[in-house]
C-alpha positions in Angstrom: -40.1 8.2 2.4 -36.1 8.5 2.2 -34.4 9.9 -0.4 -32.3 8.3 -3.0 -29.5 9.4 -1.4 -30.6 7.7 2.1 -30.0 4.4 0.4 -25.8 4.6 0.7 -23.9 4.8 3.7 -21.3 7.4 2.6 -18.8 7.5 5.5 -15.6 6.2 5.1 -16.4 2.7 6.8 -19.7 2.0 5.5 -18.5 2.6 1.9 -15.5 0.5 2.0 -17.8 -2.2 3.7 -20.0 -1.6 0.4 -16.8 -1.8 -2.2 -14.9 -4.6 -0.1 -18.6 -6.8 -0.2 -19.3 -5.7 -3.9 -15.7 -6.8 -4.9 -15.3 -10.5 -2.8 -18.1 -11.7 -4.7 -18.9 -13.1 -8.2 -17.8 -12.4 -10.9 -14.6 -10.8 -8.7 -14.1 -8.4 -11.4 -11.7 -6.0 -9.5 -9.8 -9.2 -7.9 -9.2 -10.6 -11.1 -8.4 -7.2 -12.5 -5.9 -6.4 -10.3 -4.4 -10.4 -10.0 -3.9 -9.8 -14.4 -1.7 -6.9 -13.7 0.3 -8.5 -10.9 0.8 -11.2 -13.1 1.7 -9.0 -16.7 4.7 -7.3 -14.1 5.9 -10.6 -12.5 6.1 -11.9 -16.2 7.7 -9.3 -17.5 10.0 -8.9 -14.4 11.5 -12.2 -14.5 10.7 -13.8 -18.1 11.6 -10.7 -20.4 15.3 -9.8 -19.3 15.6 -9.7 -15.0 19.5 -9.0 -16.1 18.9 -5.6 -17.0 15.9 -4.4 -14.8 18.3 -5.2 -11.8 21.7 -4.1 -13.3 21.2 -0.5 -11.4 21.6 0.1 -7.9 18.5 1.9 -7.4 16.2 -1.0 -9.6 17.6 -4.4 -7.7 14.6 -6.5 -6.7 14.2 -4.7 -3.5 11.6 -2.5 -5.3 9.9 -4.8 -7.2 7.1 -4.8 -4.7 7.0 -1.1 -5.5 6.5 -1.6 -9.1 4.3 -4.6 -8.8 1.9 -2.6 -6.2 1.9 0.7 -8.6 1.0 -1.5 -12.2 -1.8 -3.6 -10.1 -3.4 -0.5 -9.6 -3.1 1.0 -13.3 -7.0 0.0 -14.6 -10.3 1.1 -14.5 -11.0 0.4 -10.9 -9.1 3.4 -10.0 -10.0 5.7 -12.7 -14.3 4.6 -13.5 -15.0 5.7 -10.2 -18.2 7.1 -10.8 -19.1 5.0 -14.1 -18.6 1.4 -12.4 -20.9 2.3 -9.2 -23.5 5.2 -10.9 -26.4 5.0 -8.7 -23.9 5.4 -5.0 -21.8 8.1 -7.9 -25.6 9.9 -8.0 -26.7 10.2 -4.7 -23.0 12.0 -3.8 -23.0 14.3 -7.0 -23.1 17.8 -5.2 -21.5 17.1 -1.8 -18.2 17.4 -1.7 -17.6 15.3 1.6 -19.4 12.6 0.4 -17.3 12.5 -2.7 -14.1 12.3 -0.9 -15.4 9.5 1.1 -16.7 7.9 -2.4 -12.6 8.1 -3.5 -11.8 7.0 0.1 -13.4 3.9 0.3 -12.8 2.8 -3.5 -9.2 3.8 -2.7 -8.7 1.5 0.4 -10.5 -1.3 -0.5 -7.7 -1.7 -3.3 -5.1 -1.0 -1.1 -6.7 -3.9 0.9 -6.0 -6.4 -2.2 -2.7 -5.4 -2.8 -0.8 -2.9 -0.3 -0.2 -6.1 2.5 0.9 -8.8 0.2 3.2 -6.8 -1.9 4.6 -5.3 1.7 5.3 -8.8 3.1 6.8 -9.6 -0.2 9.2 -6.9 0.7 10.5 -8.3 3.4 10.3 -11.7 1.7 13.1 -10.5 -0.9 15.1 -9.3 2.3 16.3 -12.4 2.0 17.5 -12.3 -1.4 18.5 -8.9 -1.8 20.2 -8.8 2.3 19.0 -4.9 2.6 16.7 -6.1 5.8 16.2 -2.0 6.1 15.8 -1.1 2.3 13.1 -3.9 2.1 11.4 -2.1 5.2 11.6 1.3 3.5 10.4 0.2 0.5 7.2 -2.1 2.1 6.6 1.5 4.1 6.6 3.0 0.4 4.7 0.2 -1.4 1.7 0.7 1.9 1.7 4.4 1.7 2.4 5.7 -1.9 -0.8 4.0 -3.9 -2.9 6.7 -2.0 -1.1 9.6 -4.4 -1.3 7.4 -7.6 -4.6 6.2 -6.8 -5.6 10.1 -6.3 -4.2 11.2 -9.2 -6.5 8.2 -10.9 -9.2 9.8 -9.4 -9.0 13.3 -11.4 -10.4 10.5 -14.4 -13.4 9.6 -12.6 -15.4 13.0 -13.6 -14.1 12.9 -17.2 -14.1 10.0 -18.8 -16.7 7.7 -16.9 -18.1 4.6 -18.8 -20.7 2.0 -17.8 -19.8 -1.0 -17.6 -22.0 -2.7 -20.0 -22.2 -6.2 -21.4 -19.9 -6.3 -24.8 -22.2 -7.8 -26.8 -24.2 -4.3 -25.9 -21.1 -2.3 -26.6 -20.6 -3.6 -30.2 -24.1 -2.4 -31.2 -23.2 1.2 -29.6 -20.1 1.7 -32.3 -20.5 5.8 -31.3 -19.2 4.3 -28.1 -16.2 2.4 -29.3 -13.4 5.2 -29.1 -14.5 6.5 -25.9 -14.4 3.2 -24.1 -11.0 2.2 -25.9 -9.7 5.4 -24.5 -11.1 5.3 -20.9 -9.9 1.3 -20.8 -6.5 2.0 -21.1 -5.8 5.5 -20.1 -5.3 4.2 -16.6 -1.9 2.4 -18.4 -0.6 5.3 -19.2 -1.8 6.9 -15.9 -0.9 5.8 -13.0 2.6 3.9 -13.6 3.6 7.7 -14.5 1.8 9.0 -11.1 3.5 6.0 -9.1 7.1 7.2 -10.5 6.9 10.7 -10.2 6.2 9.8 -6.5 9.2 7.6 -5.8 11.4 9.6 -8.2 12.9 11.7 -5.4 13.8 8.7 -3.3 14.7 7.0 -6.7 17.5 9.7 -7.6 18.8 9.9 -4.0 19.4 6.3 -3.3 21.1 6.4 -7.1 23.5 9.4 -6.1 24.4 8.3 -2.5 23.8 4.6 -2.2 21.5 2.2 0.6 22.8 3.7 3.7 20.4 3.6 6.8 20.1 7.2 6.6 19.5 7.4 3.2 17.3 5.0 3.4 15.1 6.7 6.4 15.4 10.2 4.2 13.5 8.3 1.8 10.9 7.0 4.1 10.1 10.4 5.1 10.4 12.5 1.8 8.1 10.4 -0.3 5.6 10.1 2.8 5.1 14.4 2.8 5.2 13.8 -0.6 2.6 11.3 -1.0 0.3 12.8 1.1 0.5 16.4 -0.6 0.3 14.7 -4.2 -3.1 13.0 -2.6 -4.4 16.3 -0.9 -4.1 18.4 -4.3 -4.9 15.7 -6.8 -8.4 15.0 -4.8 -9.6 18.2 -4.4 -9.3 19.0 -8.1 -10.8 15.7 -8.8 -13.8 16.8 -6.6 -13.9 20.4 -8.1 -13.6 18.6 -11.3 -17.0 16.6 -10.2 -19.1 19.8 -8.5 -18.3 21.5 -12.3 -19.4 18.8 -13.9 -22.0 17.5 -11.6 -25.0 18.4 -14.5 -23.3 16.1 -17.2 -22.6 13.3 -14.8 -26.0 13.2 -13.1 -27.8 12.9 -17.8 -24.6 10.3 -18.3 -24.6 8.1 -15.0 -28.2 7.9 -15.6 -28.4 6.7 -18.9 -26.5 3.0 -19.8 -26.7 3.8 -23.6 -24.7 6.5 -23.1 -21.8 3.5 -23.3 
């Protein structure tokens, strides 16, 4: 007989297979997650006051993309890892590799919904913006930097999971309440934060000297070392975080009325 843990294909292709099949069907609840966002940016982009958001030379609509991928991201996709998938989360507690491929194939499959059409938007505001190499930086930026936010995101998976329970069950678990309020919108105040403090440098340096082609390509490949050593650290602490923890997650995952 095979094990529990026989049951999940936990290489990088068989578990983004798993996510990208789990998500494209009903109820859609990371598609529609992750089309809310898009749309709470766009509206508040354009319909709140575009004047000031693209008065500054480094905030013009060229990196709007940048913001829009970044804020489609910020929910509990990225950071209930572990709570919105427990029995796969179980049958990887204790093995590091299988972990990082757990965060792998989470972490693409939403790159998948938003990384290409936020990069062809990119070059879609070219057109608008006529910076025909900015927009290309800044679609290399908006494919490459979700993998640091989204890894940073993942340090949350080991502490705060939740199960993603029926509401009318979550209102008669009230001991519940104020750890699901905080784990539901932590990832607000997570990620846009872990999405800027990975475009800051290129932020300041196009502020200080301008959209030159150099500066532009300086930008390209300072936030790409950048990005991947923001993924590498926050990863591995969020799998030490897990191998610590793996006792509580294993009696929590297990048990839905844990909330």
């Amino acid at each position: 007989m095979s094990s529990a843990t026989d049951e999940f294909d936990f290489s990088v292709r068989g578990g983004t297979t798993y996510e990208l099949h789990s998500t494209l069907k009903p109820p859609f609840e990371i598609v529609q997650v992750v089309a809310f966002n898009m749309a709470l940016v766009l509206a508040g982009w354009f319909l709140l006051s575009p004047d000031a958001v693209t008065s500054a030379r480094f905030a013009s609509l060229v990196f709007l993309p940048a913001v829009l991928a970044s804020w489609a991201f910020s929910d509990v996709p990225t950071t209930n890892l572990y709570g919105s998938q427990p029995a796969r989360a179980m049958a990887a507690l204790g093995d590091a590799d299988r972990l990082r491929n757990l965060i792998m194939a989470r972490d693409l499959t939403l790159w998948l919904l938003v990384a290409p059409a936020t990069a062809l938007l990119s070059f879609a505001l070219a057109f608008d913006d006529r910076d025909i190499l900015g927009s290309a930086v800044v679609a290399a930026l908006v494919v490459v930097t979700p993998f640091a936010s989204l890894g940073i995101g993942a340090i949350m998976a080991p502490l705060l999971p939740y199960h993603p329970i029926p509401l009318s069950q979550r209102r008669r678990l009230r001991s519940t309440w104020l750890r699901w309020t905080v784990a539901v919108c932590l990832p607000y105040a997570l990620i846009g934060p872990a999405t800027l403090v990975v475009l800051l440098p290129s932020i300041v340096l196009v502020y200080w000297q301008g959209k030159s082609s150099a500066v532009w390509i300086a930008c390209a490949l300072m936030t790409l070392g950048w990005t991947l050593l923001v993924r590498r650290l926050a990863v591995d602490y969020a799998i030490r975080l897990t191998l610590k923890r793996t006792a509580f997650l294993r009696e929590y995952l297990a048990d839905p009325n844990r909330g």
